[in-house]
C-alpha positions in Angstrom: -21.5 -1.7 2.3 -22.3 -4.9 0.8 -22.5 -8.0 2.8 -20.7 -11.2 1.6 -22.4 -14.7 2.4 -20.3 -16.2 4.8 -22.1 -19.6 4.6 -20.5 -19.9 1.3 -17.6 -22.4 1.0 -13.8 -20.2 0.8 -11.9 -20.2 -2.0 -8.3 -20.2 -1.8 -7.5 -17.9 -4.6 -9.6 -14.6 -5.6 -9.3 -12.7 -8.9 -11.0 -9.2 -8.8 -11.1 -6.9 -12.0 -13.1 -4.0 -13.2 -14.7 -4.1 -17.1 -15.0 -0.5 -18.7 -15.0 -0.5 -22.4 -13.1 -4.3 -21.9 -15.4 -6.3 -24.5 -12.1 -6.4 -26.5 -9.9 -8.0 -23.5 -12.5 -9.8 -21.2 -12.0 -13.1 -23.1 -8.1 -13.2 -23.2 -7.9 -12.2 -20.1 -10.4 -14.9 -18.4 -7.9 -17.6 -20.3 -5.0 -16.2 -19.1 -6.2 -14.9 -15.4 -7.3 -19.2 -15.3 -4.5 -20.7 -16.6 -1.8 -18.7 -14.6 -3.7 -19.7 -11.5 -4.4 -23.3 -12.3 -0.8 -24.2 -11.8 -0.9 -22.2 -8.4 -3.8 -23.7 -6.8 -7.3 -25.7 -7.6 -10.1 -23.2 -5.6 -10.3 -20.1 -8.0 -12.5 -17.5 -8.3 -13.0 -14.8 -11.0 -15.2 -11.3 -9.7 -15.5 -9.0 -12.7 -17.3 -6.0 -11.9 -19.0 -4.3 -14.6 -18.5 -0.1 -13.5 -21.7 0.8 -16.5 -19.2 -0.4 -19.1 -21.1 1.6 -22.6 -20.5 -1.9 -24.4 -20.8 -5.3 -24.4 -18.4 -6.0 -21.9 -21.5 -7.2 -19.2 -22.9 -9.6 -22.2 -19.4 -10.8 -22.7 -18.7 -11.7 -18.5 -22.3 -13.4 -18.4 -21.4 -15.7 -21.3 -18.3 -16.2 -19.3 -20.0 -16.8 -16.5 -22.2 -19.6 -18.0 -19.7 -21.5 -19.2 -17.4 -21.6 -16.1 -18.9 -21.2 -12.8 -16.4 -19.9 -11.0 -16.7 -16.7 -12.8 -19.0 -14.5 -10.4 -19.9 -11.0 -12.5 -21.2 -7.9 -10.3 -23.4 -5.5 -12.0 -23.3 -1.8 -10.5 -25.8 0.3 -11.2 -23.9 2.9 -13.3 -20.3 4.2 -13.5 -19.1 4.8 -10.0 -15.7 5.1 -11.4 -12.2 2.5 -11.3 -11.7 2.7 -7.5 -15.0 1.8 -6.1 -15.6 -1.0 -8.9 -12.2 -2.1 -7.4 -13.3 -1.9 -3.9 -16.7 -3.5 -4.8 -14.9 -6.2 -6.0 -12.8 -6.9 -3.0 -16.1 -7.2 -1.0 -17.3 -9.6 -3.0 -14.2 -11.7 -3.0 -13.6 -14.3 -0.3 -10.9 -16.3 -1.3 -7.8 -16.8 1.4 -5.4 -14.9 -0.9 -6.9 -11.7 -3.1 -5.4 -11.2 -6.5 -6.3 -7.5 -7.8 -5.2 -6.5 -11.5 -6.6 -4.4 -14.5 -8.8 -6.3 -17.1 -7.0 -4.7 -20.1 -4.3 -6.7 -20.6 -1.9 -3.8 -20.1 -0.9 -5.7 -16.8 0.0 -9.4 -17.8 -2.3 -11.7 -15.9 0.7 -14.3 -16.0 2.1 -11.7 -13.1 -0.3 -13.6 -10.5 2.9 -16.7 -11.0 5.6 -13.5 -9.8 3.6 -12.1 -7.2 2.3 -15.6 -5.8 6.5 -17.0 -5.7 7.4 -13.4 -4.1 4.7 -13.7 -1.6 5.3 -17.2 -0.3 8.5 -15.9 1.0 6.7 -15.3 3.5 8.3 -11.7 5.1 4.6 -9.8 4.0 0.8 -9.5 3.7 1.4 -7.8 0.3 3.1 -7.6 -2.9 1.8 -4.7 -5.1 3.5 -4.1 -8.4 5.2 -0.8 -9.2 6.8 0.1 -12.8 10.2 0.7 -12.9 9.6 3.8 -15.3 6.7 5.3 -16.2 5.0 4.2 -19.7 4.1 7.0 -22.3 5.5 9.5 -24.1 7.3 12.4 -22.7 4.1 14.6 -21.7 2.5 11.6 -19.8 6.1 11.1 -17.9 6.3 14.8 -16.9 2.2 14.9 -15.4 2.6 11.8 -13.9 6.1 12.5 -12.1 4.7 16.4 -11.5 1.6 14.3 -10.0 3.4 12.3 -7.7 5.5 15.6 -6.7 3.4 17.6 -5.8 1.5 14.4 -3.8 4.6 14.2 -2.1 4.9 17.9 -1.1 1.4 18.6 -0.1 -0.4 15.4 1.1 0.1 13.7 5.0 1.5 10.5 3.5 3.9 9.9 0.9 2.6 7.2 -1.9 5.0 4.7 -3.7 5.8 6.1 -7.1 4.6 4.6 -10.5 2.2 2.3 -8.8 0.1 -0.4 -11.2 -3.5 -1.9 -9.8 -1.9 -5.2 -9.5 -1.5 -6.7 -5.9 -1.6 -10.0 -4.1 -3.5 -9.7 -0.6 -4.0 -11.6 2.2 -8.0 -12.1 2.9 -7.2 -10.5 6.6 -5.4 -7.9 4.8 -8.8 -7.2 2.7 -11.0 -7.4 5.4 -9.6 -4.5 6.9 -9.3 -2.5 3.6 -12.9 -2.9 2.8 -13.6 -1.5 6.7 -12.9 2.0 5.4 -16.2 3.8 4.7 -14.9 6.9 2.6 -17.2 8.0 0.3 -14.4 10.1 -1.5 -11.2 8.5 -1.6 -7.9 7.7 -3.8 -7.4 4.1 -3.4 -3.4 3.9 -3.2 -3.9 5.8 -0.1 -6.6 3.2 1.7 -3.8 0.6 0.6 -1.3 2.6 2.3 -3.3 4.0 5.2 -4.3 0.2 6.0 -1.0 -0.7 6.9 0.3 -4.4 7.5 3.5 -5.8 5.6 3.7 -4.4 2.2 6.4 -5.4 -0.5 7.2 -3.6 -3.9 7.7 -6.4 -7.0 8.8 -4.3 -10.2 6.9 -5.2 -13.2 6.8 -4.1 -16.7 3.7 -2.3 -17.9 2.6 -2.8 -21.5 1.3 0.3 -23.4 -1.9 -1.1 -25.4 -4.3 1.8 -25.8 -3.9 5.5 -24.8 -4.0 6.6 -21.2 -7.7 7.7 -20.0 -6.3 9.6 -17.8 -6.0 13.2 -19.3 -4.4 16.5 -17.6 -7.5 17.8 -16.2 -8.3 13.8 -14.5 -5.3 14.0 -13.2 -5.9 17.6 -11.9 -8.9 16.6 -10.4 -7.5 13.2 -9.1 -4.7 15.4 -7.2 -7.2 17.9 -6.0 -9.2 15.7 -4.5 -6.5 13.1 -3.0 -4.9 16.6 -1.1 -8.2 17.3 0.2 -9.6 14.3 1.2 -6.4 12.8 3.0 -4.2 16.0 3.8 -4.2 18.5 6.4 -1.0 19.7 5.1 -2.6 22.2 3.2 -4.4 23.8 5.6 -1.7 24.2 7.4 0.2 26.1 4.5 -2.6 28.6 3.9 -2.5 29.6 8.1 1.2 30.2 7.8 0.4 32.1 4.4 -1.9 33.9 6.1 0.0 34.6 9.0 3.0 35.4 6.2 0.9 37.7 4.4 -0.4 39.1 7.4 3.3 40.3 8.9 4.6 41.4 5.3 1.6 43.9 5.2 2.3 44.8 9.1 6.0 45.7 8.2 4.4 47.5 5.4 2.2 49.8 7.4 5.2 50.5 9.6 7.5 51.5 6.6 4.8 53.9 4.9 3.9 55.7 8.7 7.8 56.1 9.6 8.3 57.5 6.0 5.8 60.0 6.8 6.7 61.0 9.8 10.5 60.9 8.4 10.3 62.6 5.6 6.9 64.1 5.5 6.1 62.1 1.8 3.5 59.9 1.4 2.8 56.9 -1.0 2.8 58.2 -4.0 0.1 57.0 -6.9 -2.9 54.7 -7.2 -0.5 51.9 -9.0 0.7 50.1 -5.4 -3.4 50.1 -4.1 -4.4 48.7 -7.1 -1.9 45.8 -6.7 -2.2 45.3 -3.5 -6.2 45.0 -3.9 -5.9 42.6 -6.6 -3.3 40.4 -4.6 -4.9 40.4 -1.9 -8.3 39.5 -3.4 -6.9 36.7 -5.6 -5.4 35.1 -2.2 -8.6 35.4 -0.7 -10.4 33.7 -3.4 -7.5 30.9 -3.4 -7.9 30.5 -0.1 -11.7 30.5 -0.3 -11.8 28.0 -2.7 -9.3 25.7 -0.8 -11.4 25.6 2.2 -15.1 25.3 0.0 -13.5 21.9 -1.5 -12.7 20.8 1.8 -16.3 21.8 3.3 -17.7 19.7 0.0 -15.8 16.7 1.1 -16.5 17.3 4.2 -20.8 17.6 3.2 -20.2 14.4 0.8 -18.5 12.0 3.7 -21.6 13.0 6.2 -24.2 11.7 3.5 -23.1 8.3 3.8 -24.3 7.1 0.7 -22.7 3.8 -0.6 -19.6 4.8 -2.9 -21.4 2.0 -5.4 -24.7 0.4 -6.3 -24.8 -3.4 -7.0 -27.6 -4.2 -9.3 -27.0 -7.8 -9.5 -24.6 -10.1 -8.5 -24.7 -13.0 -11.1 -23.2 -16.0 -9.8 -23.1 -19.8 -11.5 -24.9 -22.6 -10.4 -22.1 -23.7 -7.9 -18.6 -23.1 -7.4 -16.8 -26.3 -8.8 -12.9 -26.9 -8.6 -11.0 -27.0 -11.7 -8.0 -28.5 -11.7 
């Protein structure tokens, strides 16, 4: 886990994003992230976390960074993918109030002035934004809504639909967030699982670029959520098994009394052969099942750190603009 300096002077407001492929955004979205929080507060900072971005985008947050010195840019060592960038960046971020949200201008940066109004009510520790539909075209509707389903039906905990990346946190809120030390993990469910007052705020999503997310992502991203926060699933392949186990039972009963009945025996080759390649495909299933739960199980007892920080560039001092 990365430590934070806490001999450094707090900041009131935090804004945390991750840069992939974001040479294109990074500027318009510094000017806007600034001047929405500039008429919220005067102590702002700006953690961009560079996840290996392919292009310029580190160049691009360093110029940044030179110019305005509350711009703090943290280099990871290579692509660790968007949820550890994110939670890099939260450990990084020591401002009072935390405000997380995508660098690609798909989610305004002018939501920090909505999320800051509907937090000051003062009834919660969190507003995160949700979408009131889903963006995309009718293919990325049905995955995403098949996603969430099946989430729903096979995983401990249910997670709000349609959830976006951007949130407004408390810091005490964060510091317990950042305590989790799962090495695999689906970050919607450490925001869950870390409990506190939490608040929906709907928000409009803005569809600038085509989702990265593609079928087999999400495949793996549902695969791995069930079997790194669910025991639910375990549970349905006992009471298959135990299913299974009383359907062949009943079976064996039928085919002796039959005998003994009528003195005819199973006829034919065709029901063994079935029955040998059902029961080895459930097997395999079940097999697999449990090897992705050993392999999660192997990865969490490694304990390597879910990211690499190469350097943290940081400016000269952290001044107040106001």
């Amino acid at each position: 886990m990365i430590s934070v300096d806490m001999d450094r002077p707090r900041i009131k407001l935090s804004i945390v994003s991750t840069l992939y492929r974001s040479a294109d955004t990074i500027e318009p979205f510094y000017e806007r992230c600034m001047a929405a929080a500039a008429g919220l507060c005067q102590d702002i900072e700006l953690v961009l976390v560079n996840d290996g971005s392919p292009d310029d985008s580190l160049a691009r947050a360093l110029d940044l960074k030179d110019r305005d010195s509350r711009v703090i840019v943290v280099d990871l060592s290579r692509n660790f993918g968007h949820h550890k960038a994110m939670m890099t960046g939260l450990t990084i971020a020591s401002g009072d109030y935390v405000f997380l949200i995508d660098s690609d201008l798909e989610e305004e940066p002018e939501l920090l002035t909505s999320f800051w109004n509907r937090f000051h009510i003062g009834d919660c520790d969190v507003v995160y934004g949700v979408q009131e539909a889903r963006r995309g075209g009718w293919f990325e509707r049905v995955t995403g809504n098949t996603f969430f389903w099946l989430v729903d039906k096979l995983s401990d905990q249910k997670l709000p639909r349609n959830l976006v990346t951007a949130r407004l946190m408390t810091r005490q809120y964060v510091r317990e967030l950042i305590r989790h030390r799962d090495r695999e993990f689906f970050i919607a469910h450490l925001w869950l699982l870390t409990g506190f007052r939490q608040e929906p705020l709907t928000v409009s999503k803005l569809t600038l670029s085509p989702t990265s997310y593609s079928v087999a992502k999400r495949v793996e991203m549902l695969v791995k959520y069930v079997t790194t926060t669910s025991t639910k699933l375990l549970y349905m392949i006992l009471y298959l098994g135990l299913g299974t186990a009383v359907l062949s039972g009943a079976a064996v009963l039928y085919i002796v009394a039959r005998y003994l009945w009528t003195g005819v025996a199973a006829d034919g080759w065709a029901s063994l052969i079935v029955a040998i390649c059902f029961f080895g495909g459930l097997t395999t299933l079940i097999l697999g099942i449990l090897g992705i739960y050993i392999a999660n199980i192997f990865s969490e007892t490694k304990r390597r750190p879910y990211a690499v920080v190469r350097r943290i560039h940081r400016g000269p001092a952290t001044k107040s603009h106001g």
